[in-house]
Each structure stands twice: as C-alpha cells, then as structure tokens.
Biotite code that builds the C-alpha atoms (Angstrom):
import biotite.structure as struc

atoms = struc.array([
    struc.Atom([-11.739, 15.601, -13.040], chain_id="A", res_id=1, res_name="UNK", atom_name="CA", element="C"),
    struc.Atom([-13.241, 13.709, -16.088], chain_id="A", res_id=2, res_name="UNK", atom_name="CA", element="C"),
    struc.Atom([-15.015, 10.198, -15.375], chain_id="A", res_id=3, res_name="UNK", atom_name="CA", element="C"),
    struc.Atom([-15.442, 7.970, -18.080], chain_id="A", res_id=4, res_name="UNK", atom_name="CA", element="C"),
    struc.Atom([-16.303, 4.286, -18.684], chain_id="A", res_id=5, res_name="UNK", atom_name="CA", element="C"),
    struc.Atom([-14.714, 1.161, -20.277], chain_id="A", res_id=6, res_name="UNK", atom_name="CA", element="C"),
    struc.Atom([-17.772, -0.662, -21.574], chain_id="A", res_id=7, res_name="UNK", atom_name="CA", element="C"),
    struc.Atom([-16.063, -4.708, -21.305], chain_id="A", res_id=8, res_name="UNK", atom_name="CA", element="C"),
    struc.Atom([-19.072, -6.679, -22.115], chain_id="A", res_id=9, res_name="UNK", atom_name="CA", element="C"),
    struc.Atom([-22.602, -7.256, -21.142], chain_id="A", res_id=10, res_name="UNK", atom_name="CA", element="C"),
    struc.Atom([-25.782, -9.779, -21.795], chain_id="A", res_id=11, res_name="UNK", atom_name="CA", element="C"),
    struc.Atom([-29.003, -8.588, -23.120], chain_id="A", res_id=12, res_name="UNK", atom_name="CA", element="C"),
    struc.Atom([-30.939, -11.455, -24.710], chain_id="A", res_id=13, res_name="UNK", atom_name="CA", element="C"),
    struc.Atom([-31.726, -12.901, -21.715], chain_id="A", res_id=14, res_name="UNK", atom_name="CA", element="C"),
    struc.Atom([-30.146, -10.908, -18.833], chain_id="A", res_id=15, res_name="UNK", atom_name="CA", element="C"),
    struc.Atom([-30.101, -7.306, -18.535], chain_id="A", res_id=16, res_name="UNK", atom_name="CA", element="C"),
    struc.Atom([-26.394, -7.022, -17.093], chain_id="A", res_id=17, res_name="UNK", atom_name="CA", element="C"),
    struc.Atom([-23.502, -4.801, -18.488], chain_id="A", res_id=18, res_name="UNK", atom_name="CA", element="C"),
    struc.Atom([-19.823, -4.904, -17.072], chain_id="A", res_id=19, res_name="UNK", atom_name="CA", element="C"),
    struc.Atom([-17.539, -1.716, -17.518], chain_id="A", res_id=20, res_name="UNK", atom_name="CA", element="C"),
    struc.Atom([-14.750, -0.266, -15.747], chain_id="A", res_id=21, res_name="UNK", atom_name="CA", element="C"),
    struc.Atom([-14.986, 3.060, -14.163], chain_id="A", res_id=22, res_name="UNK", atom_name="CA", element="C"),
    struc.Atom([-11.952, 5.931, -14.938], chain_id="A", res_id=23, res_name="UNK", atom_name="CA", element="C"),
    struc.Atom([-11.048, 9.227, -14.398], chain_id="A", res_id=24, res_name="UNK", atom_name="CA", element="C"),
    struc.Atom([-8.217, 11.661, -15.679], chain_id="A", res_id=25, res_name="UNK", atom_name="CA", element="C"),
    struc.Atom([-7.566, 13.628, -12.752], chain_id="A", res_id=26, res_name="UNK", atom_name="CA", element="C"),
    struc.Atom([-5.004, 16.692, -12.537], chain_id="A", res_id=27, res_name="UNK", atom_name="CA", element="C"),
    struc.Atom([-2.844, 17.125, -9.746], chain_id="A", res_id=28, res_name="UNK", atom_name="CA", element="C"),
    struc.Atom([-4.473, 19.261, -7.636], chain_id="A", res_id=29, res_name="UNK", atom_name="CA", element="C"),
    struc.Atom([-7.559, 16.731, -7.736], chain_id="A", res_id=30, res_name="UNK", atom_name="CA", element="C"),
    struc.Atom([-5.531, 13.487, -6.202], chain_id="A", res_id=31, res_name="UNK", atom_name="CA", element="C"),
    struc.Atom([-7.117, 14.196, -2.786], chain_id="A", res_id=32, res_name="UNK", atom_name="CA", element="C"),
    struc.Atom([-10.586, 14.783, -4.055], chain_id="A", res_id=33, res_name="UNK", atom_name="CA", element="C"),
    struc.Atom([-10.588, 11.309, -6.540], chain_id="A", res_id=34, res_name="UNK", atom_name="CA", element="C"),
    struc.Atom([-9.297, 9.149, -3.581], chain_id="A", res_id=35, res_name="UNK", atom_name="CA", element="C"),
    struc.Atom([-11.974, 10.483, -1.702], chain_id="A", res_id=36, res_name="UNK", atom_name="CA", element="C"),
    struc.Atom([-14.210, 9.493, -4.429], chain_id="A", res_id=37, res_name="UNK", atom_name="CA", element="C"),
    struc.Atom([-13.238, 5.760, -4.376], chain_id="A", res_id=38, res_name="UNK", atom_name="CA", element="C"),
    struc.Atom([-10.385, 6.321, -6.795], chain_id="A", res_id=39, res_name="UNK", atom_name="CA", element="C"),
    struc.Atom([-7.320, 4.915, -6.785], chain_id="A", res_id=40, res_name="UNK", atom_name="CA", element="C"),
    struc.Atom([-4.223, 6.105, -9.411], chain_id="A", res_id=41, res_name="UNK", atom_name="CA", element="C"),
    struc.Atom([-3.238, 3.171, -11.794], chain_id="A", res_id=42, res_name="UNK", atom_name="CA", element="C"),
    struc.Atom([-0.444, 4.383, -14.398], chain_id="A", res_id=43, res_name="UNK", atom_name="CA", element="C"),
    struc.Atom([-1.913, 7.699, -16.195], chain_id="A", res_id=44, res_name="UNK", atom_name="CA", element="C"),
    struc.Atom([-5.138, 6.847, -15.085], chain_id="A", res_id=45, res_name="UNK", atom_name="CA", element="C"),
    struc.Atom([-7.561, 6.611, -11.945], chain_id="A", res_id=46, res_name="UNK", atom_name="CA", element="C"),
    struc.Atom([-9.965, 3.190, -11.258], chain_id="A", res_id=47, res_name="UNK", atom_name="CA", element="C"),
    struc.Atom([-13.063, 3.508, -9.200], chain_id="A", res_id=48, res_name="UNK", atom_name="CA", element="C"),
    struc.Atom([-12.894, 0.364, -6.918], chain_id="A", res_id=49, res_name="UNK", atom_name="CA", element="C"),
    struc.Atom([-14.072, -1.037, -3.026], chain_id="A", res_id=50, res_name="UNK", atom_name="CA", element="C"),
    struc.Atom([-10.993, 1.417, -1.849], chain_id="A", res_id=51, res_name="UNK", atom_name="CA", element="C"),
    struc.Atom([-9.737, 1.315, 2.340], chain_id="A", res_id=52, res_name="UNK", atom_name="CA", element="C"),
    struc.Atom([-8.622, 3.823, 4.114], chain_id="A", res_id=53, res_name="UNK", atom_name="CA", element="C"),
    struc.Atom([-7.289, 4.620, 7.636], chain_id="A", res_id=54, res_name="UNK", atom_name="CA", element="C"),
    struc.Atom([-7.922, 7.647, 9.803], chain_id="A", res_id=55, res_name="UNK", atom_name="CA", element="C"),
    struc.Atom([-4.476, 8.529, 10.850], chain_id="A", res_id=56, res_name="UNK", atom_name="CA", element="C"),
    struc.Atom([-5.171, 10.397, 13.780], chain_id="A", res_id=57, res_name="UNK", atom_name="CA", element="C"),
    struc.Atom([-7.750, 7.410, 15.094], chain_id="A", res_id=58, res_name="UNK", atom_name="CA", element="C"),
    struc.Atom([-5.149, 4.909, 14.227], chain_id="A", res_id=59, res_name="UNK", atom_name="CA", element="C"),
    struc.Atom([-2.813, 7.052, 16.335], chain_id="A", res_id=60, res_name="UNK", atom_name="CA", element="C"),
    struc.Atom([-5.371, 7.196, 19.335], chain_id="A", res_id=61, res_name="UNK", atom_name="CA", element="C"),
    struc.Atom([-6.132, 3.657, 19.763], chain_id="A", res_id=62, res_name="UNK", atom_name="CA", element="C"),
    struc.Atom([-3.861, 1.546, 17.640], chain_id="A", res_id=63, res_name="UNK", atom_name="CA", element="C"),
    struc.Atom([-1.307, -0.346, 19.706], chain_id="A", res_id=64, res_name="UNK", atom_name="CA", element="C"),
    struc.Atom([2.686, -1.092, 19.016], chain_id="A", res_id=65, res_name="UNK", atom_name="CA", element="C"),
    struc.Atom([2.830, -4.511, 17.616], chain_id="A", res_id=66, res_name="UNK", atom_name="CA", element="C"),
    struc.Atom([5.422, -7.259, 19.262], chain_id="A", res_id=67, res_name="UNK", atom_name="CA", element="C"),
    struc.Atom([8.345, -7.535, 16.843], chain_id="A", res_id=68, res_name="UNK", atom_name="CA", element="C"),
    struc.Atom([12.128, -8.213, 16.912], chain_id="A", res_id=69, res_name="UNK", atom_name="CA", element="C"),
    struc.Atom([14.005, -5.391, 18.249], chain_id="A", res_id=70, res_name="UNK", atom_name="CA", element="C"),
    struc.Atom([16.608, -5.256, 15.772], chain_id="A", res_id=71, res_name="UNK", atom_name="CA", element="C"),
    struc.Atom([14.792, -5.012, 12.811], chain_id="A", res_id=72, res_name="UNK", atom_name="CA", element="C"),
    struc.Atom([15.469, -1.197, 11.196], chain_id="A", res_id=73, res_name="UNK", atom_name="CA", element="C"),
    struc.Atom([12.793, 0.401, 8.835], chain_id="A", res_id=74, res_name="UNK", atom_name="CA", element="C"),
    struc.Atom([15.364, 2.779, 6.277], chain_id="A", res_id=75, res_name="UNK", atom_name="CA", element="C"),
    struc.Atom([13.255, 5.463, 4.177], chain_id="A", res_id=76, res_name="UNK", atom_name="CA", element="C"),
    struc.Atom([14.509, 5.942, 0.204], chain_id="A", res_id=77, res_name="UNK", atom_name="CA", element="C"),
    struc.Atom([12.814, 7.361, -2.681], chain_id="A", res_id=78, res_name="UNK", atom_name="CA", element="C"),
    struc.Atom([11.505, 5.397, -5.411], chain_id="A", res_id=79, res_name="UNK", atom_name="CA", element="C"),
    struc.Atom([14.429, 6.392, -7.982], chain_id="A", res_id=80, res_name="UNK", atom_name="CA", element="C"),
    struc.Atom([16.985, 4.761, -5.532], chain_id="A", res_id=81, res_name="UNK", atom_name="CA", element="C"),
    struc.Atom([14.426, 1.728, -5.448], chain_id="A", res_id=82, res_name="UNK", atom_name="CA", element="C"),
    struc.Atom([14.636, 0.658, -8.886], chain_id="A", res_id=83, res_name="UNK", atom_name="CA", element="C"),
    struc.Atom([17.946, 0.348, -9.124], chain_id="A", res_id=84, res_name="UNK", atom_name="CA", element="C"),
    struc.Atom([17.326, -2.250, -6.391], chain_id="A", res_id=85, res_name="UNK", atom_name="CA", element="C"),
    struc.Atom([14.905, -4.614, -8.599], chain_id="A", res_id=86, res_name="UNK", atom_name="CA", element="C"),
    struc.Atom([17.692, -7.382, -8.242], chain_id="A", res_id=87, res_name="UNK", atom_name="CA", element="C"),
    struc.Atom([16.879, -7.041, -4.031], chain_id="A", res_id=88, res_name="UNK", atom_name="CA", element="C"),
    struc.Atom([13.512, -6.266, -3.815], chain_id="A", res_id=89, res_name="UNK", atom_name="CA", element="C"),
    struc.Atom([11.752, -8.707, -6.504], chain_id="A", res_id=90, res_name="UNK", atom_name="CA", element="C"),
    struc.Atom([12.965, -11.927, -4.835], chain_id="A", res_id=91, res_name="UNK", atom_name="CA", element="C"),
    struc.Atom([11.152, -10.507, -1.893], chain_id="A", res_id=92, res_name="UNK", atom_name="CA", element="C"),
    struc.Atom([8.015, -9.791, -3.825], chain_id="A", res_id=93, res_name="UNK", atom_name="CA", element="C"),
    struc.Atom([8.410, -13.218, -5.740], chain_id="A", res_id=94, res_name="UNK", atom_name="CA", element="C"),
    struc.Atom([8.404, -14.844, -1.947], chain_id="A", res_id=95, res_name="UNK", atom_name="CA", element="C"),
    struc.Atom([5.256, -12.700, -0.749], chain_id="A", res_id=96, res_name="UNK", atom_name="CA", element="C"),
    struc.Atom([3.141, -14.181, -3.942], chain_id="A", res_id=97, res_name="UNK", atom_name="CA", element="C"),
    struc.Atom([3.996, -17.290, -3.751], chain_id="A", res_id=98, res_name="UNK", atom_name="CA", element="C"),
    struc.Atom([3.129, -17.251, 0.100], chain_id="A", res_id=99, res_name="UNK", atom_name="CA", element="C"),
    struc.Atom([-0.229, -16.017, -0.542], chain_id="A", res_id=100, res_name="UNK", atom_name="CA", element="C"),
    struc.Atom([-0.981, -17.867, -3.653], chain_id="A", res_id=101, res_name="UNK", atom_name="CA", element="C"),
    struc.Atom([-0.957, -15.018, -5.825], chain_id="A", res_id=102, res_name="UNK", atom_name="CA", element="C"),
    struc.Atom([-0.256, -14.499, -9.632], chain_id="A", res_id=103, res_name="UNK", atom_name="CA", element="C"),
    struc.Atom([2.080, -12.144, -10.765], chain_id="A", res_id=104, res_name="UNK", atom_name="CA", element="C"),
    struc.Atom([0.048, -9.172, -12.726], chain_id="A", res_id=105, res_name="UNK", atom_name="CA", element="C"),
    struc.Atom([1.118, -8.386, -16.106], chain_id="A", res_id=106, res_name="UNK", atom_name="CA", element="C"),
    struc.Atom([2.952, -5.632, -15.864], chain_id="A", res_id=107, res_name="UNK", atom_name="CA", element="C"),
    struc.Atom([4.709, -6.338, -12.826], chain_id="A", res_id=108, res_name="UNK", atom_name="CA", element="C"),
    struc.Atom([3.654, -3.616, -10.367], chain_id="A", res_id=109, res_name="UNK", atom_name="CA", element="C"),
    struc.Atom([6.658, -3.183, -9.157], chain_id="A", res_id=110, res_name="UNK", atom_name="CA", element="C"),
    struc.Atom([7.432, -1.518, -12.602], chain_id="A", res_id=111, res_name="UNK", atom_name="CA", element="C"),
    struc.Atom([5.572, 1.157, -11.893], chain_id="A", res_id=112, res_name="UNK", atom_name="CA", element="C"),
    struc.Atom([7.283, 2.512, -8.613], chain_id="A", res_id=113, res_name="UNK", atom_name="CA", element="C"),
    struc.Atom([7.539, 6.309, -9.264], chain_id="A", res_id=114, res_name="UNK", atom_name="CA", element="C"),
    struc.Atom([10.782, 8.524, -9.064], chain_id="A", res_id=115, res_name="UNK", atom_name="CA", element="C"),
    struc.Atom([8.670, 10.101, -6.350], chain_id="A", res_id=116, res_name="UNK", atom_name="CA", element="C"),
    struc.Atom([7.395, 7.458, -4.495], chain_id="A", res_id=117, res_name="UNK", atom_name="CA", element="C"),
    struc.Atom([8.644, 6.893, -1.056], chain_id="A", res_id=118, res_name="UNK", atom_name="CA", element="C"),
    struc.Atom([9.899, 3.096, -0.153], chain_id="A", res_id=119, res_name="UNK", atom_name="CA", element="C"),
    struc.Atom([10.595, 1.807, 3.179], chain_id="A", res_id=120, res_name="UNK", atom_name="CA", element="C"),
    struc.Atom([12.941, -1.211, 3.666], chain_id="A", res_id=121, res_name="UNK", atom_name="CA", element="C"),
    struc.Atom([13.075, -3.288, 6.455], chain_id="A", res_id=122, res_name="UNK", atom_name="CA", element="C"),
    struc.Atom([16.018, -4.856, 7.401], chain_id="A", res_id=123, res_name="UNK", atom_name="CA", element="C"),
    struc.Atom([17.074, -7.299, 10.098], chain_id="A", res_id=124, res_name="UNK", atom_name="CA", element="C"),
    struc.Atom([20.735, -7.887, 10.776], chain_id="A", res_id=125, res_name="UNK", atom_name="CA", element="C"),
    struc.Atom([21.596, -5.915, 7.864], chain_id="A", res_id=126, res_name="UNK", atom_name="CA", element="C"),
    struc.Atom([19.619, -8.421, 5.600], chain_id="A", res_id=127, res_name="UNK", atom_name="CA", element="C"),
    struc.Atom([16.250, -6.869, 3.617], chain_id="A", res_id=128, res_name="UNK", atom_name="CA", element="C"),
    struc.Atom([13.710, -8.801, 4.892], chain_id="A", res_id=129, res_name="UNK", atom_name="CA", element="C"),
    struc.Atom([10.645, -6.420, 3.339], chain_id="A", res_id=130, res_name="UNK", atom_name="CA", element="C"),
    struc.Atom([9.434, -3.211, 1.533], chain_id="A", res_id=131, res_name="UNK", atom_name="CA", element="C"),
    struc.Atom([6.761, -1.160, 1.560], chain_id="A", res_id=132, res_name="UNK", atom_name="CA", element="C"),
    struc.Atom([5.897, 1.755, -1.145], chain_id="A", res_id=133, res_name="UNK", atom_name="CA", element="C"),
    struc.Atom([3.830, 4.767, -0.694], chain_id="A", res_id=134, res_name="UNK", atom_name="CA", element="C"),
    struc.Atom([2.145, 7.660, -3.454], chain_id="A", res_id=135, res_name="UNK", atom_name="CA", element="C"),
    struc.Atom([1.951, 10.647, -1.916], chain_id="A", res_id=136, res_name="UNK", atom_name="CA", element="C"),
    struc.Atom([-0.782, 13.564, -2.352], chain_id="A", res_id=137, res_name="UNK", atom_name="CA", element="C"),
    struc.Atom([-1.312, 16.541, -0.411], chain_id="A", res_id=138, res_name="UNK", atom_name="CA", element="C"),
    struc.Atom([-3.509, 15.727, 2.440], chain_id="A", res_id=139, res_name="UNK", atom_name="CA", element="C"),
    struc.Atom([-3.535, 11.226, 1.597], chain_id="A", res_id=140, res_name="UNK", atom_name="CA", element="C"),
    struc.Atom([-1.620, 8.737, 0.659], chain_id="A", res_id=141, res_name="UNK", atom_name="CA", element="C"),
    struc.Atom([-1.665, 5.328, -0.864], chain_id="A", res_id=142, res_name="UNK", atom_name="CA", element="C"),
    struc.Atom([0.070, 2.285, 0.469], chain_id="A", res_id=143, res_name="UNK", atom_name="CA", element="C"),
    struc.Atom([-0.375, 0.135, -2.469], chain_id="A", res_id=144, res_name="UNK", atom_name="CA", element="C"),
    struc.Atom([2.588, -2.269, -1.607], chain_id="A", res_id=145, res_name="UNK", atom_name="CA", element="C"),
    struc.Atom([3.883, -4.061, 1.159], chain_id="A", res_id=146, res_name="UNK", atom_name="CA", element="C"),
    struc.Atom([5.914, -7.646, 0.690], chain_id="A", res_id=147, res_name="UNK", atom_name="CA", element="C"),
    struc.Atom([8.174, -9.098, 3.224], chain_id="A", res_id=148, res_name="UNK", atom_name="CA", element="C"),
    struc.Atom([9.962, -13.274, 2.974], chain_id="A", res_id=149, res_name="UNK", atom_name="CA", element="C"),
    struc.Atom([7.910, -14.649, 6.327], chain_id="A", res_id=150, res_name="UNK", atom_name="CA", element="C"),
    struc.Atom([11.414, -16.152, 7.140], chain_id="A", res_id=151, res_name="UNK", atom_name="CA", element="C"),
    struc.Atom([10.129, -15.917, 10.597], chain_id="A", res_id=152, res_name="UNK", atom_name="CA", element="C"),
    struc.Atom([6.290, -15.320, 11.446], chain_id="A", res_id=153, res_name="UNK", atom_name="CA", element="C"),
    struc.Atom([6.903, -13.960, 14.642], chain_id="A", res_id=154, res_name="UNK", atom_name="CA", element="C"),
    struc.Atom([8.565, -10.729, 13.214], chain_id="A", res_id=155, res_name="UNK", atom_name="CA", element="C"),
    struc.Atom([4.960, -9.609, 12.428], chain_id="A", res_id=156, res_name="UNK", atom_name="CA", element="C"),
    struc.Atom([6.576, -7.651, 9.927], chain_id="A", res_id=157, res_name="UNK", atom_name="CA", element="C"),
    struc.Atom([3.045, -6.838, 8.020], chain_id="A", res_id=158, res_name="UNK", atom_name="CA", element="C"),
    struc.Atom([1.523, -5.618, 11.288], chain_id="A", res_id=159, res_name="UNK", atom_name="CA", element="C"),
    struc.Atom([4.810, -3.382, 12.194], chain_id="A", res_id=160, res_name="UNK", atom_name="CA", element="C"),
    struc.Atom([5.296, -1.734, 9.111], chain_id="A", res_id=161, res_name="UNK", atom_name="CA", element="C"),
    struc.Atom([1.682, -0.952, 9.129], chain_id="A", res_id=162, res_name="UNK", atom_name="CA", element="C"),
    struc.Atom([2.337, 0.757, 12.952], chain_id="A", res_id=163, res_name="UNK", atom_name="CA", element="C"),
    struc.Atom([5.405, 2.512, 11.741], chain_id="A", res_id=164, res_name="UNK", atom_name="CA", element="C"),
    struc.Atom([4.391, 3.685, 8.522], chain_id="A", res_id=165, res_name="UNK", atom_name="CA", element="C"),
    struc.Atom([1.057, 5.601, 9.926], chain_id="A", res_id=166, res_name="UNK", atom_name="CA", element="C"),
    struc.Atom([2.625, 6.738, 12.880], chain_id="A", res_id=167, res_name="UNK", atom_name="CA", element="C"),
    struc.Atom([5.369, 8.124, 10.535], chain_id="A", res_id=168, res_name="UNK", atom_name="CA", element="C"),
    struc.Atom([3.024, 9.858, 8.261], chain_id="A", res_id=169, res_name="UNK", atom_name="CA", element="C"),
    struc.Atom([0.817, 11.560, 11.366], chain_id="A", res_id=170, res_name="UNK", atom_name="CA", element="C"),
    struc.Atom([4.330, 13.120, 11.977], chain_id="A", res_id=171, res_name="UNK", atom_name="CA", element="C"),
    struc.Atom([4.500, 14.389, 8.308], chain_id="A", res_id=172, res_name="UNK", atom_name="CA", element="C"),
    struc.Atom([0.791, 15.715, 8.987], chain_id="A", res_id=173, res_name="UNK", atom_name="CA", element="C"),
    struc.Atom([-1.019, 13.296, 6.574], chain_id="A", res_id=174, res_name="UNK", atom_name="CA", element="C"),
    struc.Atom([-4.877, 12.616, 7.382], chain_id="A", res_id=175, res_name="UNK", atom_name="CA", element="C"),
    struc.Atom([-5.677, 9.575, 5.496], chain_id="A", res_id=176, res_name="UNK", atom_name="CA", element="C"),
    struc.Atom([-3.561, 6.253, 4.827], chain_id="A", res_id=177, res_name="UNK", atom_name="CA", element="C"),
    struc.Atom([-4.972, 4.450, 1.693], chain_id="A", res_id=178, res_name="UNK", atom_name="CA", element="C"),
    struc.Atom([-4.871, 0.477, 1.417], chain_id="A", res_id=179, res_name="UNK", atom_name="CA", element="C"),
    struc.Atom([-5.615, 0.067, -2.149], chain_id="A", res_id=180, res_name="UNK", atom_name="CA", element="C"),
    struc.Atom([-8.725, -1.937, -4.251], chain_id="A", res_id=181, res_name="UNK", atom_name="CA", element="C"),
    struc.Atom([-10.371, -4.348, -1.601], chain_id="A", res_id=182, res_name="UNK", atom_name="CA", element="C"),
    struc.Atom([-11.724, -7.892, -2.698], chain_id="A", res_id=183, res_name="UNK", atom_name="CA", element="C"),
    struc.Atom([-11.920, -10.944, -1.584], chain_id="A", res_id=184, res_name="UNK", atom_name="CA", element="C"),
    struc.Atom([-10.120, -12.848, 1.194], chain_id="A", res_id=185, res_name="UNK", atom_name="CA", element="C"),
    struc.Atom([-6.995, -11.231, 1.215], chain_id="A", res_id=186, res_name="UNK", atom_name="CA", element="C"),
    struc.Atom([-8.102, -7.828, 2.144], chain_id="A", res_id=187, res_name="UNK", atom_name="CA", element="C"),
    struc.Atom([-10.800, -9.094, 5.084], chain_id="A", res_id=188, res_name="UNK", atom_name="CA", element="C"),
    struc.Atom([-8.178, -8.245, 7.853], chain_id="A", res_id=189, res_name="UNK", atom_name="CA", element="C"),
    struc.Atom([-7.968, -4.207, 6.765], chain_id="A", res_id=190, res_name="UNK", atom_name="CA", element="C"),
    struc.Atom([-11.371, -4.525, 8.808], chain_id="A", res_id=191, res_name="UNK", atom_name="CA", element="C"),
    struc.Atom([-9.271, -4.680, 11.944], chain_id="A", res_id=192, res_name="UNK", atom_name="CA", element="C"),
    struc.Atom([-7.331, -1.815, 11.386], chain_id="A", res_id=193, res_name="UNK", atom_name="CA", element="C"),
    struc.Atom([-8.314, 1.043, 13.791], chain_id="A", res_id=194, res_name="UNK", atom_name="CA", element="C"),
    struc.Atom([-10.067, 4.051, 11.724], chain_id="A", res_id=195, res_name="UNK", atom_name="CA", element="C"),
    struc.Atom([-10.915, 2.111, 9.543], chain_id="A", res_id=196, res_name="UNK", atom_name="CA", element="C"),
    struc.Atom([-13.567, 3.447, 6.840], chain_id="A", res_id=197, res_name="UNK", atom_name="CA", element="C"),
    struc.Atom([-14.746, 1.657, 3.295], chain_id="A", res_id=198, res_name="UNK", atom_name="CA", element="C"),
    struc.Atom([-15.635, 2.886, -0.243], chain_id="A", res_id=199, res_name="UNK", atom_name="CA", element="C"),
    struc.Atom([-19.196, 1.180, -1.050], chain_id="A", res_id=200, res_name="UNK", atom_name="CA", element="C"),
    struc.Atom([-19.582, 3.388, -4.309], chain_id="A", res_id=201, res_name="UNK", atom_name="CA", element="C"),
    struc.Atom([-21.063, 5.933, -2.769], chain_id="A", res_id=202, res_name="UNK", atom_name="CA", element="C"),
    struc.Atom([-19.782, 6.985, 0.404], chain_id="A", res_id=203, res_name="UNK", atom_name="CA", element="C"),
    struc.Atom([-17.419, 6.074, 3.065], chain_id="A", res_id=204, res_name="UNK", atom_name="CA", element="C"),
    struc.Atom([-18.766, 3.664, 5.878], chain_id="A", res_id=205, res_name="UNK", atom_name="CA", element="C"),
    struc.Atom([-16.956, 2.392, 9.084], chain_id="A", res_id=206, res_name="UNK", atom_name="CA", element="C"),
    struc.Atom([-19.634, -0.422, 9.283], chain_id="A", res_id=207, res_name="UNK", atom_name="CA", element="C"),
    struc.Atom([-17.602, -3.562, 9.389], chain_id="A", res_id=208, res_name="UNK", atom_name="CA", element="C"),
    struc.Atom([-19.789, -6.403, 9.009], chain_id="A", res_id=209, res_name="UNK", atom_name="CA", element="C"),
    struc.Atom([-21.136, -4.924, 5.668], chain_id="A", res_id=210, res_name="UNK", atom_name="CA", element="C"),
    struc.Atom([-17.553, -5.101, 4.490], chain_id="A", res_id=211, res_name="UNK", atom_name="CA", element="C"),
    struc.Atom([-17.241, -8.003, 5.334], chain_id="A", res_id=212, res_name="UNK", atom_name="CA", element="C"),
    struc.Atom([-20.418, -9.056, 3.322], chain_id="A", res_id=213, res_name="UNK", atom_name="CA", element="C"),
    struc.Atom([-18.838, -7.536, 0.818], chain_id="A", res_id=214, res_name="UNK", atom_name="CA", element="C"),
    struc.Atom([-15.443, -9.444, 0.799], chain_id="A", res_id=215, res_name="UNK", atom_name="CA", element="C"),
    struc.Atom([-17.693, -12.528, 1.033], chain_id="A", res_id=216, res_name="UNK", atom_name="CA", element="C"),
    struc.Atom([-19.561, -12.479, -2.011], chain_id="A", res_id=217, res_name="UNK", atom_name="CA", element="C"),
    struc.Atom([-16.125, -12.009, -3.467], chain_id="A", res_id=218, res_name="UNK", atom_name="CA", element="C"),
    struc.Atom([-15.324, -15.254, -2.182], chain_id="A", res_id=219, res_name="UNK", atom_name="CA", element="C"),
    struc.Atom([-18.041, -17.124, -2.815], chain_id="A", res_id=220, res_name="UNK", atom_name="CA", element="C"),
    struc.Atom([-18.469, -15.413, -6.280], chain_id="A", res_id=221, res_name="UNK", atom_name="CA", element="C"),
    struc.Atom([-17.001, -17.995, -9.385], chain_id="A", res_id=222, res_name="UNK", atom_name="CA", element="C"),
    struc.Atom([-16.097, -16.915, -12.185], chain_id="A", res_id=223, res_name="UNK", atom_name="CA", element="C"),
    struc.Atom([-15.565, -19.303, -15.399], chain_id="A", res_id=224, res_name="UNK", atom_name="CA", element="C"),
    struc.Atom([-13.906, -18.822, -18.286], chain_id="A", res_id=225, res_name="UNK", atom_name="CA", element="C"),
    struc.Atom([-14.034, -20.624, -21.339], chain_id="A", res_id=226, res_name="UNK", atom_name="CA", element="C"),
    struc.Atom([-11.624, -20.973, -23.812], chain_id="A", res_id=227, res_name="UNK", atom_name="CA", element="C"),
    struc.Atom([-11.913, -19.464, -27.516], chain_id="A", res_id=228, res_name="UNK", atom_name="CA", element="C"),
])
C-alpha cells in the first residue's frame, strides 16, 4: 500500500497552514488493512478521512430491533442488476437529498455502484421505498449508501435497514460494518450506534463526546469562497 498526498493549497506569508488530501493505491489483498487505517475506497483510489465503523458482534449483543411496518421486505441484488434500475432508484436518492438539504456530488455516486457491490431494496406493498449499497472486503465492509422517500417517518426505515443489514452480515461472518467519511451534522447520530468506534487519524477511539467535538467544529467551521 502506497500513500501519497494531493498538495491543494496552503498560506505561508503570514500563516503557516498547508491543505492536501491524503491517498493510497491499495491492492486487493490490502482493503482490510487501509480501512483499518482510516481509508475509505473512492473510484481507483483510497481517501484518508474521520471514517465510522461498527463492531458487528457488539452491535449484535446489545443493539435492539427497531419498530417498523411489518410488511416492508428488504430483497438482496447485486450491483450489475442495480444499474439497470437507475430509472427506480435515483428518484429515491433525488428525494433523500432534497430531504436533508444536500447537493448532488459531481459525479453522481450512484454512478459508481460496482458490478460487485451488493444492494438491498426495501419495498413496502410491492413499492421501493429505499436502497442501501454495500463494498465488500474480506473481513469489512463499507455501507457508503443508504436513501429511502420518508413517505412515512414512522417506517424508521434508516434505523431498520441499519438492524437488518448488520445482523445480515454477522451471519455472513463479517467483523466490521463501515459508515463512510464523517463530518459535520449529518453524521452526529453514527455516535449512537452500538460498537461504535472512530478514526481520529491515528487510531480508533470509542470515546463519544470527542466525536462529537469533532462533528462540532465541523459545524461551526465557515468556509468562504470568493469568486475569481
């Protein structure tokens, strides 16, 4: 595994600050070890960022079912299958951002679903209400997507696939269940997920309340930008 660094921009005159992204080309047989390095697979490449994780088997201890409607059925496909079904699931995504207040990222993540990836769709009365899509690795894997339509808040739909998903992959005999980059408000309720752990840059911590400092200064943190 080669790390290297995107130098962005930086201030010297008067500051001494420099800004760069952290990468790393990482073979197959090293997925486990980056994501346990506070890497997280973008495309070709891998991003250092504030990563989450869950302990499976403490999820699986202590975690509780979440209330939900009965009748809604989670139905497992593989990621080939799931982009032939752009037409169904991007209303759905289109839905989640604009629920959340979210931007749609250029390129549209949901471009890069892999032929491998596994998708879950939830359906209720037949109708797609949600998806969720993993990346698999030997021993981990990420949940970097989850979108449902909040058509009715009371399906908890967020908290149940969440339930079903990792007690779905303690069956396959994963160990860790990735959440993705974690910043700012959005990401402050992973804290109440049991097993919990966070990437501070240089090791895992299950220390809450400094995450939650953390997700803070994202929030209070304003950023300006002025035009050319």
């Amino acid at each position: 595994m080669k790390i290297w660094y995107e130098h962005l921009f930086g201030k010297l005159d008067k500051q001494d600050i420099q800004f760069m992204r952290v990468w790393a080309d990482v073979h197959p047989e090293e997925s486990d070890e980056a994501l346990a390095q506070g890497f997280i697979q973008l495309e070709d490449a891998w991003q250092q960022v504030r990563a989450v994780r869950i302990n499976i088997e403490t999820f699986v201890q202590k975690a509780k079912q979440p209330k939900t409607d009965p009748d809604i059925i989670a139905e497992k496909i593989y990621g080939l299958e799931a982009t032939l079904m752009m037409p169904q699931l991007m209303p759905i995504y289109e839905t989640y951002l604009d629920h959340h207040g979210y931007t749609m990222l250029e390129p549209n993540p949901l471009e890069d679903i892999g032929y491998a990836d596994t998708v879950w769709l939830y359906k209720l009365h037949n109708d797609l209400i949600g998806f969720s899509i993993w990346t698999t690795y030997m021993k981990s894997l990420d949940n970097w997507q989850m979108a449902w339509n909040y058509a009715d808040f009371k399906l908890q739909l967020g908290k149940y696939s969440l339930w079903h998903e990792i007690l779905h992959a303690h069956e396959l005999g994963y160990e860790w269940f990735y959440l993705g980059a974690s910043y700012d408000k959005s990401c402050k309720w992973k804290a109440s997920i049991p097993g919990f752990e966070w990437w501070n840059g240089k090791e895992w911590s299950d220390n809450k309340d400094t995450y939650k400092d953390a997700i803070q200064k994202d929030i209070s943190l304003k950023i300006e930008f002025e035009d050319n």
